[in-house]
C-alpha positions as CSV (number, residue, x, y, z in Angstrom):
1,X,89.2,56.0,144.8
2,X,89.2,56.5,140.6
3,X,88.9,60.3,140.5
4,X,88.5,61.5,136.7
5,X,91.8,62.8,135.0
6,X,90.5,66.1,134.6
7,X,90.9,66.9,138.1
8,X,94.7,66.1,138.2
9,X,94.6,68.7,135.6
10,X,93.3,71.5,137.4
11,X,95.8,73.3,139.6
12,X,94.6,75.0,142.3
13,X,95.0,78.8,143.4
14,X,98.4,78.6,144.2
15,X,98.1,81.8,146.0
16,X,95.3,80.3,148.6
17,X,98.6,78.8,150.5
18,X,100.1,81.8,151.1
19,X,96.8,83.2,152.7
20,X,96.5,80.5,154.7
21,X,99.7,81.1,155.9
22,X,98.8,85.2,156.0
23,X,96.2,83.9,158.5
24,X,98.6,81.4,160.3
25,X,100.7,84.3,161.1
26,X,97.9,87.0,162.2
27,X,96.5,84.3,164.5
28,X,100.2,84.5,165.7
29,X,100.0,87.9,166.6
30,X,101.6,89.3,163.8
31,X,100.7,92.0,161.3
32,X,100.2,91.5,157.8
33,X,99.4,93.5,154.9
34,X,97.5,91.8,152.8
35,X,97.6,92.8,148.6
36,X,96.7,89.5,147.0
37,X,93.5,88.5,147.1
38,X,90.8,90.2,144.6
39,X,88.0,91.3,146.9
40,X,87.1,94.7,147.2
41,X,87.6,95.9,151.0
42,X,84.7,97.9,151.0
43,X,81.4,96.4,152.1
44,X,78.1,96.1,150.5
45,X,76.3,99.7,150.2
46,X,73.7,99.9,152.7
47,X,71.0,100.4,150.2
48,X,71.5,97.2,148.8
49,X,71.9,95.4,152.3
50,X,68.4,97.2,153.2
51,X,66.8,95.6,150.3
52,X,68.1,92.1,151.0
53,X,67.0,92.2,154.8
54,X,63.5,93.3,153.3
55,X,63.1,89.8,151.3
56,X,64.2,87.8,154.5
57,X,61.7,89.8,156.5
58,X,59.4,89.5,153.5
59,X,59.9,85.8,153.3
60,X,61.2,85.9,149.6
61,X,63.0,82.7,150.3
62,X,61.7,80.5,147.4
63,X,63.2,79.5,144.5
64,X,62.6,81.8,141.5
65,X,62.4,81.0,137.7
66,X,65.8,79.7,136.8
67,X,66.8,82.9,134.3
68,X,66.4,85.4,137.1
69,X,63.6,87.4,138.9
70,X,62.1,89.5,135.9
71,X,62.3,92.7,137.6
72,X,66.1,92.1,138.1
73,X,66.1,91.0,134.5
74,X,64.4,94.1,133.7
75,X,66.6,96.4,136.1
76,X,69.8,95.1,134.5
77,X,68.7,95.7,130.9
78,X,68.2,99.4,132.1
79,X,71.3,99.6,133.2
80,X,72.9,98.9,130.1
81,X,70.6,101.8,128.4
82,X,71.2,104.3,130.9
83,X,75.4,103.3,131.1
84,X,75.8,102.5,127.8
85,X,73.3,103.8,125.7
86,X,72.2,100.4,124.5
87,X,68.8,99.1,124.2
88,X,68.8,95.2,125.5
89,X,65.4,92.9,125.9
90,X,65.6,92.0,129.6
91,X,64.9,88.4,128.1
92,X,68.8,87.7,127.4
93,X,69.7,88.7,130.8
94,X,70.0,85.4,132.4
95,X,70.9,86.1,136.7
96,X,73.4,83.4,137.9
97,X,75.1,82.1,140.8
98,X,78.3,84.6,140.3
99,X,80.2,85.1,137.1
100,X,81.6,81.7,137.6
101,X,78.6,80.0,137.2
102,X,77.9,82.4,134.0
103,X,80.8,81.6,132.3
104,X,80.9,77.7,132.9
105,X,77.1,77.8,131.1
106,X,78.9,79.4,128.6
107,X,81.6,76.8,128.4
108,X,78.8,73.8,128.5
109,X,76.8,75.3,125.7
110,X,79.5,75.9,123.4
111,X,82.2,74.1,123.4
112,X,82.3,70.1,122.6
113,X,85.3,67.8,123.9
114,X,88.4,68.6,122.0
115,X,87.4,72.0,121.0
116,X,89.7,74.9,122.1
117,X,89.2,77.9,123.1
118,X,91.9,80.6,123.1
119,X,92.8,82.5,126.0
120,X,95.4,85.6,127.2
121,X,98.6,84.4,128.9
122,X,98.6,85.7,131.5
123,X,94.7,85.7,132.6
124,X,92.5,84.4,135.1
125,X,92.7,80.8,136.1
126,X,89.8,79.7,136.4
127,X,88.6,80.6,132.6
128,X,90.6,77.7,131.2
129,X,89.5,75.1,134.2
130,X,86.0,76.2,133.1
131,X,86.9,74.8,129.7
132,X,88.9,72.0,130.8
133,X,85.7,70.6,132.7
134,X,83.5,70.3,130.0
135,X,86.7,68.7,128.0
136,X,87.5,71.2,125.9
137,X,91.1,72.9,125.3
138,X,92.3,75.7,127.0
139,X,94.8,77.0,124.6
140,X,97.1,79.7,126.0
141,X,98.2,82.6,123.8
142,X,101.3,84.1,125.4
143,X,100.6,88.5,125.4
144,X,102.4,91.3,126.9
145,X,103.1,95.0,127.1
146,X,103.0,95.6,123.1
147,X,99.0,94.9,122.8
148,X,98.8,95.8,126.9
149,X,98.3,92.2,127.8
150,X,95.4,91.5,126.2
151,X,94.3,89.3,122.4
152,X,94.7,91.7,119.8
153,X,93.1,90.8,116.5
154,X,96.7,89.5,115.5
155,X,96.7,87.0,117.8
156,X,92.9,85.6,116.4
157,X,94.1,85.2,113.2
158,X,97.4,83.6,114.2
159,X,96.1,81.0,116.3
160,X,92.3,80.4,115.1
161,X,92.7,76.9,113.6
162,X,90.1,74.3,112.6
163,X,89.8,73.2,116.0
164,X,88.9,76.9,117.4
165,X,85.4,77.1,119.0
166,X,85.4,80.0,120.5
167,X,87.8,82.9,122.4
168,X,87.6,84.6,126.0
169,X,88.6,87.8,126.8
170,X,88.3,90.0,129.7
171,X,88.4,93.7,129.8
172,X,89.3,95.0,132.6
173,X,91.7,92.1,133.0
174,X,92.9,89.6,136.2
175,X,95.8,89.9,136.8
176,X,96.5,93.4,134.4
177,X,93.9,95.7,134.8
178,X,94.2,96.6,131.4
179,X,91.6,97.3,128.6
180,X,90.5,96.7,125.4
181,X,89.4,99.6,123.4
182,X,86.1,99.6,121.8
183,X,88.0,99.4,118.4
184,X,89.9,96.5,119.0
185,X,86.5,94.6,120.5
186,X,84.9,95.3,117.2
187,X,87.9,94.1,115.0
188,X,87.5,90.9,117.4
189,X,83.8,90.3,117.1
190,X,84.1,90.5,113.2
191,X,87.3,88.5,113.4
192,X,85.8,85.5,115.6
193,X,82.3,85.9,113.4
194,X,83.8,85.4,110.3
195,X,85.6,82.1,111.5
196,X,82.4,80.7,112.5
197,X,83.4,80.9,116.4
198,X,82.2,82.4,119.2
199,X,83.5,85.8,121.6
200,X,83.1,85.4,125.2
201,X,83.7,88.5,127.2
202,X,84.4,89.0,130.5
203,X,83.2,92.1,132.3
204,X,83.0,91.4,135.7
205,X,85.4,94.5,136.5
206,X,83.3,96.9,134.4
207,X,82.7,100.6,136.5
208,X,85.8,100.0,137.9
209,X,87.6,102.0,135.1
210,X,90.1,105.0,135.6
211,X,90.6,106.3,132.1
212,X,91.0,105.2,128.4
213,X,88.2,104.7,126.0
214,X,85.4,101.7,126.4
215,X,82.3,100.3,126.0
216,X,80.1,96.6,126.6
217,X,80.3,94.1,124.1
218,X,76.4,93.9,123.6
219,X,77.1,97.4,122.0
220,X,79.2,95.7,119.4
221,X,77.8,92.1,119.0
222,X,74.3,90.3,119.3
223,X,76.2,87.0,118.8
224,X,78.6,87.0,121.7
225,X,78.3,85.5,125.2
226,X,78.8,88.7,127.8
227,X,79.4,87.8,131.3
228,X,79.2,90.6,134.4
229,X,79.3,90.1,138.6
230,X,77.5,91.8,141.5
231,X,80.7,90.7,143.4
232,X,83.3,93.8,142.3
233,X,81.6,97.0,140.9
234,X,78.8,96.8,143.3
235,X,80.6,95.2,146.6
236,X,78.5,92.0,146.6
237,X,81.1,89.0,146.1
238,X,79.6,87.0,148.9
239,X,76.0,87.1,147.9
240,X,77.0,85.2,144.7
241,X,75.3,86.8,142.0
242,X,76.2,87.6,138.5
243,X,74.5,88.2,134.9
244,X,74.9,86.8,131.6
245,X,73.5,88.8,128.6
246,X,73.5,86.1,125.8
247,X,72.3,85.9,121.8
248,X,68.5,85.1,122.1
249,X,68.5,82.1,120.3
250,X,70.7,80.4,123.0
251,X,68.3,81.3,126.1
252,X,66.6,78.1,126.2
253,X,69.4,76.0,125.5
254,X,71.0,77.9,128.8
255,X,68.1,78.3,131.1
256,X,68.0,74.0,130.7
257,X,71.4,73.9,131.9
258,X,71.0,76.1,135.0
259,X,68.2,74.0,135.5
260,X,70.0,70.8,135.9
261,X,73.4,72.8,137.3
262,X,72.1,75.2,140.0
263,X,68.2,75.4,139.3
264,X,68.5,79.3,140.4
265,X,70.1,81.9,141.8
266,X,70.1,82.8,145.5
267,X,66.5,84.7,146.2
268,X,67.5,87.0,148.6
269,X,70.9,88.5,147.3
270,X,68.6,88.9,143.6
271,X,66.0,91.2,145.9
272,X,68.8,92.9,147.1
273,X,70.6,93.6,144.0
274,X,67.3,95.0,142.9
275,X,68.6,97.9,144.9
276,X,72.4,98.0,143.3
277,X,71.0,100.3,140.4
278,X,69.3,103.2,142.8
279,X,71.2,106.1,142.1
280,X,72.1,106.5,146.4
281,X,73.9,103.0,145.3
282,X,76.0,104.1,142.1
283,X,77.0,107.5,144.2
284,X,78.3,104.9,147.1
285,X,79.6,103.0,143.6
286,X,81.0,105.7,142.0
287,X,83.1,107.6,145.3
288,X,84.3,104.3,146.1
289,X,85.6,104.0,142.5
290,X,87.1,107.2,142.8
291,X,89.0,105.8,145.5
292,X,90.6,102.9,143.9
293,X,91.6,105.0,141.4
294,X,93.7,107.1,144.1
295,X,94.9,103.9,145.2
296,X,96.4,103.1,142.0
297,X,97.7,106.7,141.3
298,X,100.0,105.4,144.7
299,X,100.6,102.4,144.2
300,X,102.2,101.9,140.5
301,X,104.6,104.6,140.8
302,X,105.7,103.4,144.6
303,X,105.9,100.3,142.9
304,X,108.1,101.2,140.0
305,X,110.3,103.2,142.7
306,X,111.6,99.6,144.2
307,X,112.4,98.2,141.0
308,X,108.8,96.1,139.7
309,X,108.5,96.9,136.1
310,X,105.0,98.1,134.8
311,X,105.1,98.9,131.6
312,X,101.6,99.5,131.1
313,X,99.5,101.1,134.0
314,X,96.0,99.1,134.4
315,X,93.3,101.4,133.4
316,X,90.8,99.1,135.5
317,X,90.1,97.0,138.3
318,X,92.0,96.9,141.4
319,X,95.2,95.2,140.0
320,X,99.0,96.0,139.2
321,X,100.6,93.1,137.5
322,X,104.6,93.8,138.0
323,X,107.8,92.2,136.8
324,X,110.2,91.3,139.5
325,X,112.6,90.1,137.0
326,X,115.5,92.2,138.2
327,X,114.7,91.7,142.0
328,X,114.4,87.5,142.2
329,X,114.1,84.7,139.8
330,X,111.5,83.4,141.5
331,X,108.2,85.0,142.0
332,X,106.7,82.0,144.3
333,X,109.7,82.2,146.8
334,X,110.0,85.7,146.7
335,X,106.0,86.2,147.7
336,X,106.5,83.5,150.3
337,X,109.9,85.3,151.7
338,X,108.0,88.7,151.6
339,X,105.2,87.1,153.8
340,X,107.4,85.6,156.3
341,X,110.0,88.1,157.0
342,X,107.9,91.4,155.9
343,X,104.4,90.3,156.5
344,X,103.2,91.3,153.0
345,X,101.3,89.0,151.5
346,X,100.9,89.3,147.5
347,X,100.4,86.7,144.4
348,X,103.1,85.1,142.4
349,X,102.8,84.9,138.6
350,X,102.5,80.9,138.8
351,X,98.7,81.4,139.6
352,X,98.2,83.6,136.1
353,X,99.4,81.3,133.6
354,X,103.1,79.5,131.7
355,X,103.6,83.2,130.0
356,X,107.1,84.1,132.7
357,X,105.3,83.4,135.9
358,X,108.4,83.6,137.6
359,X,109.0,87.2,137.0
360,X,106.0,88.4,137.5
361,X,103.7,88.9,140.9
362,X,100.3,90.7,141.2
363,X,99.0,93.1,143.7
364,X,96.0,93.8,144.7
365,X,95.2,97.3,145.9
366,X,91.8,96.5,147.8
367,X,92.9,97.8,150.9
368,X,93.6,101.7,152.3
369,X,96.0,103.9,151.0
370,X,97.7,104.1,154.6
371,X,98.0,100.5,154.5
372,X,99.1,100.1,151.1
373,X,101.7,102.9,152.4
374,X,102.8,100.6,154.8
375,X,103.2,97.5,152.8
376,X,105.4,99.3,150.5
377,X,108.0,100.6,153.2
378,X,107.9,96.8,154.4
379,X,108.7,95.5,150.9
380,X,111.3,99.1,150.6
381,X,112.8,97.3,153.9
382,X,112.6,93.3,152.7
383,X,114.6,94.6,149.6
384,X,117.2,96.5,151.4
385,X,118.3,93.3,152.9
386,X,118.8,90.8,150.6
């Protein structure tokens, strides 16, 4: 079988091994801790479960119209006036199968093969196979502590070229947790709109903020594509449903693709999520936040006590992306050691990007404080003896 090149170009989640693995082990009767994988522990409020088991009982199973169900469309335009302060017509809002499928629309409507798109080193995975699948070029622009991992409006104009579409950004950030300010977002927008391109900006991990200054993009731009998820905030990941809010003009040209692509989103998670924006749901949201937070407040400075370097705490998500520069030379055997002889299972650098994956490993703090206590006397212990 011919597969298409693009394929052998995608690498997969390197990190997915070492879960497997994580499971291998528990199945074995051993305990593991796990801090790698990016899905909040908590489950799905109850209001919003309540609305979804409505539908079903309902029988809101059909398909709806591809953009979204209006009311939801409606509900998450609100949202952005009551958060925000920003008035938005519910008729950019366009409800998709996750954030993934938001941001590869994205990628199909904008970018043509050969164009290339510029991207944080270290960042997401996934953001430059989106682009590599509709053959553009994912072009990695290496960032660290100095502009708190994250594009500044240096990097735009140092590596914006004639073959520049468009740029991606994410704020909170995977793997940092780290922001950009609402300054630098503005600098960016009139940066990337004066070279003709396009911003795409990821906000899937907005409401999971701790402190520093911040606001949505669709405050700052009409022309740039912003992308958002039911899956972290609100505790839905596996009901698969995001949002898109996009420039007006482009809504047709989208609602064809997710036609042809994935027709709509799933009916009964977008009745439930109908229920994500009740204020009993954002006081679920918000104590839950408040959580996080305190896992975070533990975790980076138990962190720094063993040696990781953080040099800049995330202000966001549920992320701490450390150096283990002076503790191993290589990231990917040191995560698979610390799962094996500690039972701690976390995510090498590899998975992030070419900017020094090898000194770097992410964890994830999406699980209790008491177990994230534990985990770190088990790393405390792994280090002691090597």
């Amino acid at each position: 079988m011919r597969l298409a090149r693009r394929v052998a170009e995608i690498e997969p989640f390197h990190v997915m091994a070492l879960l497997a693995r994580a499971h291998e082990l528990e199945a074995q009767g051993r305990s593991v801790i796990h801090m790698e994988i990016g899905e909040p522990d908590f489950p799905t409020p109850e209001p919003i479960i309540r609305a979804g088991v409505r539908a079903l009982e309902k029988g809101e199973l059909f398909y709806t119209p591809t953009p979204g169900l209006p009311q939801l469309r409606e509900a998450i335009a609100g949202y952005y006036h009551s958060r925000y302060g920003v008035a938005l017509a519910p008729s950019r809002v366009l409800v998709t199968t996750g954030a993934s499928a938001a941001l590869m629309l994205a990628c199909a409507a904008l970018i043509n093969p050969g164009d290339e798109v510029l991207l944080a080193d270290p960042g997401y995975p996934a953001n430059r196979h989106f682009v590599r699948v509709v053959e553009g070029v994912p072009r990695a622009v290496p960032v660290g502590a100095e502009s708190g991992y994250q594009l500044a409006p240096a990097h735009l104009e140092r590596y914006w070229d004639r073959r520049t579409a468009a740029a991606l950004v994410a704020s909170p950030s995977n793997p940092t947790g780290t922001l950009i300010s609402t300054e630098r977002l503005a600098a960016m927008v009139e940066i990337v709109r004066a070279k003709g391109g396009t911003l795409i900006v990821d906000e899937i991990y907005h409401g999971l903020v701790y402190e520093g200054e911040y606001t949505t993009a669709v405050a700052l731009a009409d022309d740039a594509f912003i992308i958002n998820s039911f899956s972290k905030y609100f505790n839905m990941t596996g009901w698969r449903l995001g949002w898109m809010v996009a420039p007006e003009r482009a809504v047709g040209a989208l609602d064809k693709l997710a036609q042809s692509l994935y027709l709509a989103a799933p009916t009964p998670a977008q009745h439930a999520a109908l229920a994500a924006f009740a204020p009993e749901t954002l006081a679920i949201l918000e104590s839950r936040r408040r959580e996080f937070q305190a896992r975070r407040d533990y975790l980076v400075p138990a962190l720094r006590g063993l040696g990781f370097e953080i040099p800049v705490t995330p202000q966001g998500a549920f992320y701490v992306y450390a150096a283990c520069g002076k503790l191993t030379r290589d990231s990917f055997g040191f995560a698979r050691d610390l799962l094996e002889r500690a039972g701690v299972a976390i995510t090498p650098g590899v998975d992030f990007g070419a900017n020094a994956p090898e000194r770097h490993v992410r964890f994830a703090y999406t699980n209790s404080i008491e177990r994230l206590q534990e985990g770190v006397a088990r790393i405390a212990a792994f280090l002691e003896k090597q």
